[in-house]
C-alpha positions as CSV (number, residue, x, y, z in Angstrom):
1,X,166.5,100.4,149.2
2,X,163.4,99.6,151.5
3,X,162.1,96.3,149.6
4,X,166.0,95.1,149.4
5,X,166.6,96.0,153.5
6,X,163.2,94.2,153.7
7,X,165.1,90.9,152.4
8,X,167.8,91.1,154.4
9,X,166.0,91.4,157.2
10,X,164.3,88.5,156.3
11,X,167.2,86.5,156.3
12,X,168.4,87.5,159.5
13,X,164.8,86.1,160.9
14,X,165.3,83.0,159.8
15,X,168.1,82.1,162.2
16,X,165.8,83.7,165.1
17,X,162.6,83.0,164.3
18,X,160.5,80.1,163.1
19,X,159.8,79.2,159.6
20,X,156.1,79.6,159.1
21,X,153.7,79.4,156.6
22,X,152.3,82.7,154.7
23,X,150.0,84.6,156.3
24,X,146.0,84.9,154.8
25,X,145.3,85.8,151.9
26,X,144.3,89.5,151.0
27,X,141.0,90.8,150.3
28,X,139.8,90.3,146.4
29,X,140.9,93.4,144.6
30,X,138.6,94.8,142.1
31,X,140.4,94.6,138.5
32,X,140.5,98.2,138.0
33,X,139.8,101.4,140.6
34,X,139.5,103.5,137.7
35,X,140.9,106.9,137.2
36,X,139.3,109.4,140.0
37,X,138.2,106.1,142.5
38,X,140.3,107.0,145.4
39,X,137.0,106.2,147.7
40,X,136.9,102.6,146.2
41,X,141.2,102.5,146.5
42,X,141.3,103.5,149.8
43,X,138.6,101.0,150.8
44,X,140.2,98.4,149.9
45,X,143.6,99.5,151.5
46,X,141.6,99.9,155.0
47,X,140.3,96.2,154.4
48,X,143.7,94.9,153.6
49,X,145.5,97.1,156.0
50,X,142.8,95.3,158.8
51,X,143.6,92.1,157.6
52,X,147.1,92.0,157.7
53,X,147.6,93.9,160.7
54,X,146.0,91.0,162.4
55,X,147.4,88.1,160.9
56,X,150.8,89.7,162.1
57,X,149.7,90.9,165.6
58,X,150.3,94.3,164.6
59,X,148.9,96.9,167.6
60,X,148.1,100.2,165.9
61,X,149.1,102.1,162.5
62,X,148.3,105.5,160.8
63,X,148.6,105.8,156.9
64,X,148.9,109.4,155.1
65,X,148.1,109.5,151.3
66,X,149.4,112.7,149.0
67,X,148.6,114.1,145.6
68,X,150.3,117.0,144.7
69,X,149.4,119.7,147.7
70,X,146.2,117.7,148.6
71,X,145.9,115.3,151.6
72,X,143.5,112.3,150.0
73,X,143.3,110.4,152.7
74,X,144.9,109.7,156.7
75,X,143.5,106.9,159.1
76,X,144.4,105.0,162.2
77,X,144.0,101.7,162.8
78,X,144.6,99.3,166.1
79,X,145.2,101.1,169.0
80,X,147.9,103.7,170.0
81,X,147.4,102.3,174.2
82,X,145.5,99.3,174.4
83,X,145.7,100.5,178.5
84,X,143.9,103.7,178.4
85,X,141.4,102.5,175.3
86,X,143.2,104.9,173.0
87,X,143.0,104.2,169.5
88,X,145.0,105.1,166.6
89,X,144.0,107.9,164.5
90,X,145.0,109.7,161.6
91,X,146.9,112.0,163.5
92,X,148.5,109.9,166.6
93,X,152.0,110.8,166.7
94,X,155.0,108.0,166.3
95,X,158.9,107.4,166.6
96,X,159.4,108.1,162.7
97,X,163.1,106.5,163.6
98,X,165.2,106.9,160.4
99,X,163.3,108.8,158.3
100,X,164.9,111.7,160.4
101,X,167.8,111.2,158.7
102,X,166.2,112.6,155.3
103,X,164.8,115.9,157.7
104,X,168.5,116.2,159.4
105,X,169.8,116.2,155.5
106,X,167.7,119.1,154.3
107,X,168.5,121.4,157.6
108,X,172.2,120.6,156.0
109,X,171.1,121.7,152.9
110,X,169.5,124.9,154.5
111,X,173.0,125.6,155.6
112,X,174.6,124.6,152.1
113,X,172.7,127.3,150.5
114,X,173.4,130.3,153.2
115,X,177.1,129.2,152.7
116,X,177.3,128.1,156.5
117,X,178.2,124.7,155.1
118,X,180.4,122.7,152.5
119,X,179.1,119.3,151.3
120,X,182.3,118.2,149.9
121,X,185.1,120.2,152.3
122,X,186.5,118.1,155.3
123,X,184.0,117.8,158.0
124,X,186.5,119.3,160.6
125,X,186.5,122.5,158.8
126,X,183.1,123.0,161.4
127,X,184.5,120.1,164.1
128,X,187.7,120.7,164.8
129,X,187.9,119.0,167.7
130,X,186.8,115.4,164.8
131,X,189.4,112.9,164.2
132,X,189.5,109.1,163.9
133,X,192.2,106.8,163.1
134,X,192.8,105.1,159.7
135,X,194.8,101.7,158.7
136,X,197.1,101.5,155.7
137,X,198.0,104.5,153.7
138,X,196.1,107.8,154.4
139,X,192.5,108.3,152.8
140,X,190.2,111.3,152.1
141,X,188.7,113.7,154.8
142,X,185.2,112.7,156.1
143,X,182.8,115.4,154.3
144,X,179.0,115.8,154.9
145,X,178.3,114.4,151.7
146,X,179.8,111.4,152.8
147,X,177.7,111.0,155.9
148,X,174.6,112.1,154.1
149,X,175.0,108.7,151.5
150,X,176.9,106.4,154.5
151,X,179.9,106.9,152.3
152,X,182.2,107.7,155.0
153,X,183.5,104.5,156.2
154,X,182.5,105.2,159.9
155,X,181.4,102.4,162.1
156,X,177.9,101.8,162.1
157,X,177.1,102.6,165.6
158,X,178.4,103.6,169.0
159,X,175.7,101.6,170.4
160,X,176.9,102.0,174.0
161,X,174.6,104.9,175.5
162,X,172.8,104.7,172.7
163,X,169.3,103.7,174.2
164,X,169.1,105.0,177.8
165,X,166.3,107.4,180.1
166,X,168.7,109.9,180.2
167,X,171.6,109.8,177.3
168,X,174.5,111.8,177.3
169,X,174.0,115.0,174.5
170,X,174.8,113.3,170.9
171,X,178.0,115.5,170.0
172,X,179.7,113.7,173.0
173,X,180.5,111.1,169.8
174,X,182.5,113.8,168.3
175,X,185.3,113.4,170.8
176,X,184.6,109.6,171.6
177,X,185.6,108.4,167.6
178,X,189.6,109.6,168.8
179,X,190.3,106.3,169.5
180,X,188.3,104.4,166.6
181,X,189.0,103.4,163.4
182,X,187.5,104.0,160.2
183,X,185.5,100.8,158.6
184,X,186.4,100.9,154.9
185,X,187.9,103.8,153.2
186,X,186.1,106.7,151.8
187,X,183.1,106.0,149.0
188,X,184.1,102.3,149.1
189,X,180.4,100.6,149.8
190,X,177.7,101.6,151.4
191,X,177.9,100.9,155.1
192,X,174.8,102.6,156.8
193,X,175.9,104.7,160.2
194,X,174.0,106.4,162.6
195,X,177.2,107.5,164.1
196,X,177.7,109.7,160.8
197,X,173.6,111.4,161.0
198,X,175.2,111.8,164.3
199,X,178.0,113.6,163.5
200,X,176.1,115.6,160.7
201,X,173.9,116.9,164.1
202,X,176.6,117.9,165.5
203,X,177.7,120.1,162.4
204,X,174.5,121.5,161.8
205,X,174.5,122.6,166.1
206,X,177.8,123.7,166.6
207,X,177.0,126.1,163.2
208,X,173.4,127.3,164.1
209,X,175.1,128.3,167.9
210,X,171.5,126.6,169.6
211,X,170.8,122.9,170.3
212,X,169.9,121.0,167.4
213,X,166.7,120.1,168.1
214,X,165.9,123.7,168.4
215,X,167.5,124.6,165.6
216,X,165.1,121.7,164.0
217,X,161.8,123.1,164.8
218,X,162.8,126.6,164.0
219,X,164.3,126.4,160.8
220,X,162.2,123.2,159.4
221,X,159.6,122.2,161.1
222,X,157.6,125.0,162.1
223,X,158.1,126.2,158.0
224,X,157.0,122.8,157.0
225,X,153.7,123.1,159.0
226,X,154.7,120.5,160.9
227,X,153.6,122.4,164.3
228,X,152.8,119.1,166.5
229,X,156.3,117.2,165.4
230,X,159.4,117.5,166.9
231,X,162.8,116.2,167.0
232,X,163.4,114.6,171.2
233,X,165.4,111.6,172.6
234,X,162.5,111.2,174.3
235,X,159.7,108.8,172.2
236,X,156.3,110.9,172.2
237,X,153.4,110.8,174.3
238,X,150.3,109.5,172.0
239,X,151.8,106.1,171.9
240,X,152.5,103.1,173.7
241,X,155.2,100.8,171.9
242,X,154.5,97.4,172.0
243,X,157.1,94.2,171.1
244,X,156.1,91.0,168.7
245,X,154.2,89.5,171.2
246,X,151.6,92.7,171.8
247,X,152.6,93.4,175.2
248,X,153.5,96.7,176.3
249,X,157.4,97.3,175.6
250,X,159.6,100.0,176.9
251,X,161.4,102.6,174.5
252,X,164.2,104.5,176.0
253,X,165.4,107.9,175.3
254,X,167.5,107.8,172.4
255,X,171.3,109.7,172.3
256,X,171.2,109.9,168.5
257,X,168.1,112.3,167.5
258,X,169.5,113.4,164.7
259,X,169.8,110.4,163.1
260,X,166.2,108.7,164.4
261,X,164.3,111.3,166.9
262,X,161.8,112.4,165.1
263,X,158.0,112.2,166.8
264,X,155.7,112.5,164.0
265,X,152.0,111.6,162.4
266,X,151.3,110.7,159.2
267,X,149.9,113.7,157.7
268,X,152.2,116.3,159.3
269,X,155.6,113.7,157.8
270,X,153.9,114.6,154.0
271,X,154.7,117.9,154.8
272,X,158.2,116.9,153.8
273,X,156.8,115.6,150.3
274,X,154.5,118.6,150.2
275,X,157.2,121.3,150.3
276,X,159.4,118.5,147.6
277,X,156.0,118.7,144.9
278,X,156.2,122.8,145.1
279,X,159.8,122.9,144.7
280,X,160.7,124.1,148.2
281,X,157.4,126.4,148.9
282,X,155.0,126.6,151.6
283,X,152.8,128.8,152.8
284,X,155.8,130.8,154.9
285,X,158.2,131.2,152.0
286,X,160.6,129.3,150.5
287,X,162.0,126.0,152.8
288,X,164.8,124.9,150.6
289,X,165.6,126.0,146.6
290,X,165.0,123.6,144.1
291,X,168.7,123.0,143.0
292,X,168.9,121.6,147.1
293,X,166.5,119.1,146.1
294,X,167.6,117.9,142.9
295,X,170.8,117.1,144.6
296,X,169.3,115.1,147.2
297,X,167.0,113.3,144.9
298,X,170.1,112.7,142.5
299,X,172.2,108.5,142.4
300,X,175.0,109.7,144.5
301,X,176.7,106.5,144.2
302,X,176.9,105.2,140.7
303,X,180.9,105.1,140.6
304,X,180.8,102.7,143.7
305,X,180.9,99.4,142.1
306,X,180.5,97.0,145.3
307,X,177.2,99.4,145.4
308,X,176.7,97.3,142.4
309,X,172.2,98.5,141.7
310,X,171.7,100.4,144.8
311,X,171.4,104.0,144.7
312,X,171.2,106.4,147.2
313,X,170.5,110.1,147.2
314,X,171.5,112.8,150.2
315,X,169.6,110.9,153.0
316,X,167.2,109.1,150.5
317,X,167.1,105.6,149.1
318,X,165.9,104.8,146.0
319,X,163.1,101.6,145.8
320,X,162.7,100.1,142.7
321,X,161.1,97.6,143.0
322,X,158.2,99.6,145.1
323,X,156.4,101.0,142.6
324,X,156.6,100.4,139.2
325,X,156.0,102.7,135.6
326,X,155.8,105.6,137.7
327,X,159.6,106.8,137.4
328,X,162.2,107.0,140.6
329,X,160.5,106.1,144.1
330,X,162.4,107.8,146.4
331,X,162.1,106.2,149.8
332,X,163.3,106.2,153.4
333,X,162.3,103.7,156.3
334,X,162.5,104.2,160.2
335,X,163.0,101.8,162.9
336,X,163.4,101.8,166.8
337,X,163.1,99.3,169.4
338,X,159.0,99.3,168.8
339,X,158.1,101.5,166.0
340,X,158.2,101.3,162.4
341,X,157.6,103.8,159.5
342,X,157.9,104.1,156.0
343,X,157.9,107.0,153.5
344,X,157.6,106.9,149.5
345,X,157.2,109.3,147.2
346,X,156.5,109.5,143.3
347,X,158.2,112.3,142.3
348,X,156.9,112.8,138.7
349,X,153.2,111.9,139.8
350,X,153.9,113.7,142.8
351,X,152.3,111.3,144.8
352,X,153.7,110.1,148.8
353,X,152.9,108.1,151.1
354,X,153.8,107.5,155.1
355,X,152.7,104.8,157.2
356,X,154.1,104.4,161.2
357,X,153.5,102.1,163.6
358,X,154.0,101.0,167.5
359,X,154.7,97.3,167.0
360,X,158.1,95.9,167.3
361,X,157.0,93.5,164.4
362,X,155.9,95.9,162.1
363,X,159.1,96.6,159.7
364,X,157.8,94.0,156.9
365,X,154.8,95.3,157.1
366,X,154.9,99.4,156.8
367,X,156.7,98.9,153.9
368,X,154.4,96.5,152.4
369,X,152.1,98.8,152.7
370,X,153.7,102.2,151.7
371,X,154.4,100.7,148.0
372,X,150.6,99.0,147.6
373,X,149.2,102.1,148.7
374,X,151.5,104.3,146.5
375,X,151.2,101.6,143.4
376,X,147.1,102.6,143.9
377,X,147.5,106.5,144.0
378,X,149.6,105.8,140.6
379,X,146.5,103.6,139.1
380,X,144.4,105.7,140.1
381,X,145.8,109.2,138.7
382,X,147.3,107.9,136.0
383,X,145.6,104.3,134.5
384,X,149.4,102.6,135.5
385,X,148.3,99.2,137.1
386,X,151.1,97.3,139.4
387,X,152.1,94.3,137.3
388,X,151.4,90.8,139.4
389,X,152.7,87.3,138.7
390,X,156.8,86.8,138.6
391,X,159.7,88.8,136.4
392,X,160.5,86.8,134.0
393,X,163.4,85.3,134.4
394,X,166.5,85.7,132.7
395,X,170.2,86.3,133.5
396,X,172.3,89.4,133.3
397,X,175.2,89.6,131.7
398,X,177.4,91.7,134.1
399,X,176.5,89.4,136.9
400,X,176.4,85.9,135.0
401,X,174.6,82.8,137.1
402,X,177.7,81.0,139.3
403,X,178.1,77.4,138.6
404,X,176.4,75.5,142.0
405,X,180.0,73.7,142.8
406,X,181.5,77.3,143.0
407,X,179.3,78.6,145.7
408,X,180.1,76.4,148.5
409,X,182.3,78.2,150.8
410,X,182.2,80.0,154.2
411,X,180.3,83.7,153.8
412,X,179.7,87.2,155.8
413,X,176.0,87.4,155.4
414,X,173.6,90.3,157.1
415,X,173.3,87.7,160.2
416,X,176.5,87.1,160.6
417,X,178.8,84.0,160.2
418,X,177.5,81.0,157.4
419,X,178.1,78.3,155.5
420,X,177.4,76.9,151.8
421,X,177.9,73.3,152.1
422,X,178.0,70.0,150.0
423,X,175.5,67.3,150.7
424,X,175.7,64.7,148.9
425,X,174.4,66.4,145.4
426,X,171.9,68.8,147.3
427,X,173.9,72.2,148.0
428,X,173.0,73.8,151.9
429,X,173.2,77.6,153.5
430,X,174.4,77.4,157.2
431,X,173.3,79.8,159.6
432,X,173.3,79.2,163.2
433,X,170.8,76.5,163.9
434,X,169.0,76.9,160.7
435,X,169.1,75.2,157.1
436,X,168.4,76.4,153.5
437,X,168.4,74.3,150.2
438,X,170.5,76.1,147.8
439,X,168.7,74.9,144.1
440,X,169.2,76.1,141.0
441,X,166.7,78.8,139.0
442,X,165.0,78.4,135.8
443,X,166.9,82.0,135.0
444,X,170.1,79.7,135.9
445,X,170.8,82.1,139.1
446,X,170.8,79.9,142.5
447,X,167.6,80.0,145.1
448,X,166.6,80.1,148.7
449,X,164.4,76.9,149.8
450,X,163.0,75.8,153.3
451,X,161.3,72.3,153.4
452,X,160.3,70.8,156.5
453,X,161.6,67.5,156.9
454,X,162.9,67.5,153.6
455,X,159.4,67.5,151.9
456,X,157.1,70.5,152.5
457,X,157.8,74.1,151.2
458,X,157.1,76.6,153.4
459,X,157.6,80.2,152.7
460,X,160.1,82.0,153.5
461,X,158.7,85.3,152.2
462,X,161.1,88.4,150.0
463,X,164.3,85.7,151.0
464,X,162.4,83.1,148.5
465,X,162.3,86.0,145.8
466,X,165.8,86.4,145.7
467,X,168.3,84.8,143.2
468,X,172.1,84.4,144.5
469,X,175.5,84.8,142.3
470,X,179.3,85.0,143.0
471,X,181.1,88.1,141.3
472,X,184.8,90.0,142.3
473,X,184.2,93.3,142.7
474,X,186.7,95.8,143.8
475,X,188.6,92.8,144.9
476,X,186.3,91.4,146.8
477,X,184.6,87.8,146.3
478,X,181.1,88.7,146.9
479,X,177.6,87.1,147.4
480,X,175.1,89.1,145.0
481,X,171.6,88.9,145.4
482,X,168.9,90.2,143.0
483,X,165.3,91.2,143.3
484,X,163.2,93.0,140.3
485,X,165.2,95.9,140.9
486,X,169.0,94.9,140.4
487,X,171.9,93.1,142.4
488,X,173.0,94.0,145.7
489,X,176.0,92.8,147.9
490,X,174.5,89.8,150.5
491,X,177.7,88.9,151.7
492,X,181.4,88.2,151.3
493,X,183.5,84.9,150.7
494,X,185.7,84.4,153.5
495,X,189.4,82.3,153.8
496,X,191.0,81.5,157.6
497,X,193.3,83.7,158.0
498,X,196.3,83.4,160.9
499,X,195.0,83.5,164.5
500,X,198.0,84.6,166.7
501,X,198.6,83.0,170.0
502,X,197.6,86.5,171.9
503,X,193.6,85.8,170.5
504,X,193.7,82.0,171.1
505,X,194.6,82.5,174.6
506,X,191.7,84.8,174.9
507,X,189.4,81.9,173.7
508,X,186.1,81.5,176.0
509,X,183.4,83.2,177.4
510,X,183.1,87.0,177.9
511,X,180.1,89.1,179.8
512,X,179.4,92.7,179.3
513,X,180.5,94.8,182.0
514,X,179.4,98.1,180.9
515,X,177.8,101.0,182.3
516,X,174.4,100.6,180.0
517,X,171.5,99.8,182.1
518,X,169.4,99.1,179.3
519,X,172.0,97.3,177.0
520,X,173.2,94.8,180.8
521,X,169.2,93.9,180.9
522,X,169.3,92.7,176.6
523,X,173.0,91.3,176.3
524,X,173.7,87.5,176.7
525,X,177.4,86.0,177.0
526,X,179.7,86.1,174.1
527,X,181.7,83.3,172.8
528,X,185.4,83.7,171.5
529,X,186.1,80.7,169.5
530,X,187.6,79.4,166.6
531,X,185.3,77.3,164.4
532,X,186.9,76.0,161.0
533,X,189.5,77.9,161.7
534,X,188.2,81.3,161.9
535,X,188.2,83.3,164.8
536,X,184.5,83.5,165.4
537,X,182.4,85.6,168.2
538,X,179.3,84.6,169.2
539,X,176.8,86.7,170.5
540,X,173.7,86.2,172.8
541,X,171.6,89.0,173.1
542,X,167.5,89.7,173.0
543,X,166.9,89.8,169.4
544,X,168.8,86.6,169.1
545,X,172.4,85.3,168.7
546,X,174.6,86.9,166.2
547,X,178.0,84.5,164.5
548,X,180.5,87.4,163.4
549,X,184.3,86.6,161.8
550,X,186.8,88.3,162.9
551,X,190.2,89.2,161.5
552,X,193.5,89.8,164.0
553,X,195.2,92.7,162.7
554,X,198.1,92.5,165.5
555,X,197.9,91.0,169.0
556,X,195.5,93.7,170.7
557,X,193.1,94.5,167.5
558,X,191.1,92.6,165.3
559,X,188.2,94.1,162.9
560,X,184.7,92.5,162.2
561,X,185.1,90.9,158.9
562,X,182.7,91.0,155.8
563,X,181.0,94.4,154.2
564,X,178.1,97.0,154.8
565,X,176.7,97.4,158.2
566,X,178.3,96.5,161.2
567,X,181.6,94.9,159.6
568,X,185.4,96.5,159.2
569,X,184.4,97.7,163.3
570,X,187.6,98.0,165.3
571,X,187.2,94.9,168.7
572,X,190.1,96.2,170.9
573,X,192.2,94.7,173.8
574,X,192.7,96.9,177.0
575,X,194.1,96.4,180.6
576,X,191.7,96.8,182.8
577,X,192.0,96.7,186.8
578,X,190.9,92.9,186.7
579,X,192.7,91.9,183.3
580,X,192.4,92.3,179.6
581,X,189.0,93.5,178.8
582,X,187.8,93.6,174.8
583,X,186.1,96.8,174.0
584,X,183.7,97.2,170.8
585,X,181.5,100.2,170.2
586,X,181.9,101.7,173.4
587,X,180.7,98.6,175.1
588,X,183.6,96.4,177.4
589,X,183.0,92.7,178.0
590,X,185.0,91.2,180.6
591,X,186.5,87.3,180.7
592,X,184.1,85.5,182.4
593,X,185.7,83.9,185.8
594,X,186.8,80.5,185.4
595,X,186.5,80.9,181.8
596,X,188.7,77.9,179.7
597,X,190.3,78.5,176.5
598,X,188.6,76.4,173.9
């Protein structure tokens, strides 16, 4: 869900970033637009879209509005190349990251429906030459629904080779997962993966006989009108990405198009919604039949109880909290190194919106944006005004409120290793260098609270909205966290468990000796260490440093512990010509020389 990743994200900032005040305030908004006054709407979005693009730095963006088959509205603003005086317009083309996950789906779909493709038979019925290893007793065969919902239980990423000027082909992952493991069994929790949209590429290429990105524009593109987009591993031309300082940043090739390579504008990414709002036809025939897209717009998830609210659809997410009295939002965001993007859609209004941008800072802020502008098409077509002011609050009875003593406890969290502590009578979250107050709700549920020195509040924007509880789920002790539009797993309770004498003579420092170019320029030295007695690593790297558990599960292996993204991953031991090397991802970090045990 984009408003719940949104909060997560925030609370991986806070252990990189400063704590700072809010931002300005936005522009008065009139008390009603009326029905019919998208003029008077959409000037107020451009004045707010002005306003907060420069309280947060933001270099240039481009925002689409749909209603039905009519485009109301497209506009750039900032610049696209602050170098060649090139601003952003309405049709300035951007990384549309994973949003191309929802595009790679319905080419899947295309071949569903010619009966090229099974969603729910194993996925080496079309790749063979697939296989990756599995703990404990034997599990369910990898389908393509599973990779469509990040079902599957494959590791998150192969990240080395992922960003480089000239990546090896994507299906070169089929082959390199021989020697993985799975992450968590089959339909256990959602655990987004790129690997999987990866993998999904690779089916829809090896059955269409051309490369996929051909196959793409062929078969999807070019029907959706979408003549100047195209899938690449290259980033496009218009645009010049820039990081969260404003200075000109450089984005790689990227190995995993099918998972985040679409180049795109704002208008010609509404095609997608377009084609959804006319039940699969455009002006060249039919794109995909409407049964496709029911399927794709239907909870895939709802038997997957560490899931607990969030719902996902065949590459969509569904954003509740976005848009409100307007029925399902369906939803997907899109992020590289430097661009950002959202798309929303209102299926029963059959409204959308998409909004991209070329600033590394921008993820907050495209999303923002997507819901207020959607929340106006809805007020303005239909009368339905956004609520404002708080939920009220009140506790629900699957997920009661935790009593304050029960919470302290070492966690799993999105960023990593932390920390609920006892002071005194005041209750603290841990995370690297940084500090929360833990306090109690009015709706009994537990809070989120920065002061500085003790005294002032400061905002600590979504991660202040959310309201914390302990549940066991699936036998799992987890961390839930609830916004307007249900509970979601933020983390996992954690014991010490046994660190054999193999990994505690391994303790020390480690550097990456890898053949990435681009990842030897952005990753630090990492840590092995035991800390409370956990086996911690501790990872330096350009978006900041990282605290992840890790479990032993013999002398040479030990998996990343917690749930979701990034955790059950396999860190192997392996000889190498100058001594035991640890391997993760693809990437290979070497003792450092002269390196003590700790």
């Amino acid at each position: 869900m984009t408003d719940r990743r949104s909060a997560l994200r925030a609370l991986a900032a806070t252990t990189i970033a400063p704590l700072l005040p809010a931002c300005g305030t936005a522009p008065p908004r009139p008390d009603t637009f009326g029905r019919g006054g998208h003029d008077a709407a959409i000037k107020w979005l451009g004045a707010l879209i002005r306003r907060e693009m420069d309280d947060a730095g933001i270099a240039g963006l481009s925002i689409a509005l749909l209603d039905g088959q009519r485009l109301i509205h497209a506009e750039g603003f900032g610049v696209a190349d602050k170098a060649a005086g090139r601003p952003a317009a309405a049709h300035t083309r951007y990384r549309a990251g994973s949003i191309s996950k929802v595009f790679t789906v319905a080419a899947a779909m295309q071949m569903v429906e010619a009966g090229t493709l099974d969603l729910d038979a194993p996925l080496t019925d079309v790749l063979p030459d697939f296989s990756i290893r599995t703990r404990g007793p034997a599990v369910a065969a990898i389908t393509p629904r599973m990779l469509m919902t990040h079902h599957s239980g494959l590791p998150s990423d192969r990240i080395e080779g992922m960003w480089r000027d000239n990546p090896l082909h994507f299906p070169s992952l089929v082959t390199a997962m021989h020697d993985e493991y799975r992450a968590f069994p089959p339909d256990f929790i959602h655990a987004y993966s790129n690997l999987g949209f990866s993998l999904l590429g690779a089916a829809i290429e090896r059955i269409a006989g051309m490369p996929f990105e051909r196959h793409m524009r062929e078969r999807l593109l070019l029907p959706l009108g979408m003549e100047n987009s195209a899938f690449d591993t290259r980033p496009p031309g218009d645009t010049q990405a820039y990081d969260a300082q404003g200075h000109a940043g450089n984005e790689p090739a990227l190995r995993d198009s099918p998972a985040g390579g679409l180049n795109t504008s704002a208008p010609e990414l509404l095609q997608l919604a377009r084609m959804i709002f006319a039940q699969g036809d455009m002006a060249g025939g039919r794109v995909l039949g409407p049964a496709s897209l029911a399927e794709m717009a239907r909870p895939q998830n709802a038997g997957c109880a560490l899931d607990a609210d969030l719902r996902v659809g065949l590459g969509w997410h569904f954003a509740p909290d976005a848009v409100r009295g307007g029925g399902p939002v369906l939803s997907h965001d899109g992020g590289t190194l430097h661009h950002h993007s959202a798309l929303m859609l209102l299926p029963e209004h059959r409204l959308a919106v998409a909004v991209l941008s070329n600033s590394a800072n921008a993820a907050r802020l495209v999303n923002r944006l997507a819901g207020t502008a959607l929340g106006l098409l809805l007020e303005v077509k239909t009368g339905i005004r956004q609520p404002t002011g708080p939920i009220p609050a009140q506790a629900d009875p699957r997920f009661p409120p935790a009593r304050p003593e029960a919470i302290a406890g070492f966690y799993d969290t999105p960023t990593g290793f932390a920390e609920i502590r006892r002071d005194g009578d005041r209750l603290q979250l841990r995370i690297g260098d940084r500090q929360l107050d833990v306090r109690p709700r009015p709706d009994g549920y537990l809070g989120l609270e920065y002061r500085i020195l003790g005294l002032f509040p400061v905002s600590i924007g979504p991660l202040g909205e959310l309201a914390f509880t302990l549940a066991s789920i699936s036998g799992r002790e987890v961390l839930l966290a609830r916004q307007s539009g249900g509970f979601f797993v933020a983390g996992e309770r954690m014991a010490a468990v046994p660190v054999p004498e193999a990994w505690r003579a391994r303790l020390g420092t480690y550097r990456y000796v890898g053949g990435d170019a681009f990842l030897a320029g952005r990753i630090g030295v990492t840590e092995l260490a035991l800390e409370d007695g956990f086996l911690v690593a501790v990872s330096t790297a350009a978006e900041g440093i990282q605290k992840l558990a890790l479990a032993p599960v013999g002398d040479d292996e030990a998996v990343i512990r917690g749930l979701g993204r990034g955790r059950g991953d396999t860190v192997h031991v392996r000889a190498g010509h100058d001594g035991e090397r640890l391997h993760y991802a693809g990437m290979v970090f070497q003792r450092a020389t002269g390196a003590a045990a700790s």
